[in-house]
C-alpha positions as CSV (number, residue, x, y, z in Angstrom):
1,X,73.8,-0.4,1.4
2,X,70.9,0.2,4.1
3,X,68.3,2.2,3.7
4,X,68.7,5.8,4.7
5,X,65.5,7.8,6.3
6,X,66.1,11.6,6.5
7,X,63.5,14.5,7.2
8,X,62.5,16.0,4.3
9,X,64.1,19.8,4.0
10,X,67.3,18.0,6.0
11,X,70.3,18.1,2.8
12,X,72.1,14.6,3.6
13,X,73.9,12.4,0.6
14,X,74.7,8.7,1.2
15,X,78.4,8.2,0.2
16,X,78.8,5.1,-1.2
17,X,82.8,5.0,-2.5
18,X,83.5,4.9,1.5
19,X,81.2,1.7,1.7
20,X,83.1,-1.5,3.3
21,X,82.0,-5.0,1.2
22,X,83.3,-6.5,5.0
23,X,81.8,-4.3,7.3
24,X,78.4,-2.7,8.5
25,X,79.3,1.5,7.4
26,X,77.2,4.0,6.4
27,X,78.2,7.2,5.9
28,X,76.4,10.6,5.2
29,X,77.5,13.9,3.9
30,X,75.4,16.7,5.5
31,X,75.4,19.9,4.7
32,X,72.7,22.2,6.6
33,X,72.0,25.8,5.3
34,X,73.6,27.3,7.8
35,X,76.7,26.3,10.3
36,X,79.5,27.8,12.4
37,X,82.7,29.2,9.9
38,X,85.2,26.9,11.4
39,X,82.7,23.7,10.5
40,X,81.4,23.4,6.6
41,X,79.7,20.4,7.0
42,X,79.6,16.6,8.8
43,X,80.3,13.2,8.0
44,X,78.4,11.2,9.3
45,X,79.6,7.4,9.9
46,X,76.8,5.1,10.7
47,X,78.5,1.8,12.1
48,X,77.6,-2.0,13.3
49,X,80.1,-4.0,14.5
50,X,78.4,-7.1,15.7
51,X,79.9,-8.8,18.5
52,X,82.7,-10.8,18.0
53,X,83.5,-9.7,15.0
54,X,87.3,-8.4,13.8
55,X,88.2,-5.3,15.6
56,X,91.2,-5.1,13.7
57,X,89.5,-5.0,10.6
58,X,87.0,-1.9,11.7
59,X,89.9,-0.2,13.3
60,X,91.8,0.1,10.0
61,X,88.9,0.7,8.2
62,X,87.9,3.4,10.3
63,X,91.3,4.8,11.0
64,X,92.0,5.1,7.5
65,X,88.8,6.4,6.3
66,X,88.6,9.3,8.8
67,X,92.3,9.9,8.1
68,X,91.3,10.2,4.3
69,X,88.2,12.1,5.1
70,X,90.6,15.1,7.1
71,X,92.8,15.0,4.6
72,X,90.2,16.3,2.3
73,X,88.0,18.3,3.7
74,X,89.8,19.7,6.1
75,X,87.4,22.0,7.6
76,X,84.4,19.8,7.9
77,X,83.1,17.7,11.4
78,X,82.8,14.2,11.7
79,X,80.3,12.3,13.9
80,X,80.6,8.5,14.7
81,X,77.6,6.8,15.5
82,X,76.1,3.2,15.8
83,X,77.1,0.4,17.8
84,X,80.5,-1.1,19.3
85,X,80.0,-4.4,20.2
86,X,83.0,-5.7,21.9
């Protein structure tokens, strides 16, 4: 796993049982002091995907990890960030 740099007073947990041994994931569990009711917290997916690389493989992966995510914790967001090579 990368190295993960949050802002001190920011409440964010790395989650490594959704790591990949395959792929470049991150993914963060935030959970701020205060949000909207509909929204508990975020996920937060930190992703490479170099160029040239399987897209079937990250599709599944993150098909399958977002479905389990939903599934749950139902009432939390999910944000998707990093880089898509094609």
């Amino acid at each position: 796993m990368g190295a993960i740099y949050v802002k001190s007073g920011i409440y964010c947990y790395p989650l490594p049982d959704l790591s990949h041994d395959n792929l470049e994931v991150l993914w963060l569990l935030y959970r701020p002091n205060s949000m909207p009711r509909e929204v508990t917290h975020l996920f937060i997916g930190a992703i490479y995907h170099p160029p040239k690389a399987n897209n079937f493989d990250m599709t599944e992966y993150l098909i399958s990890t977002m479905d389990q995510l939903t599934r749950s914790h139902p009432n939390a967001g999910m944000l998707l960030l990093g880089d898509f090579n094609p």
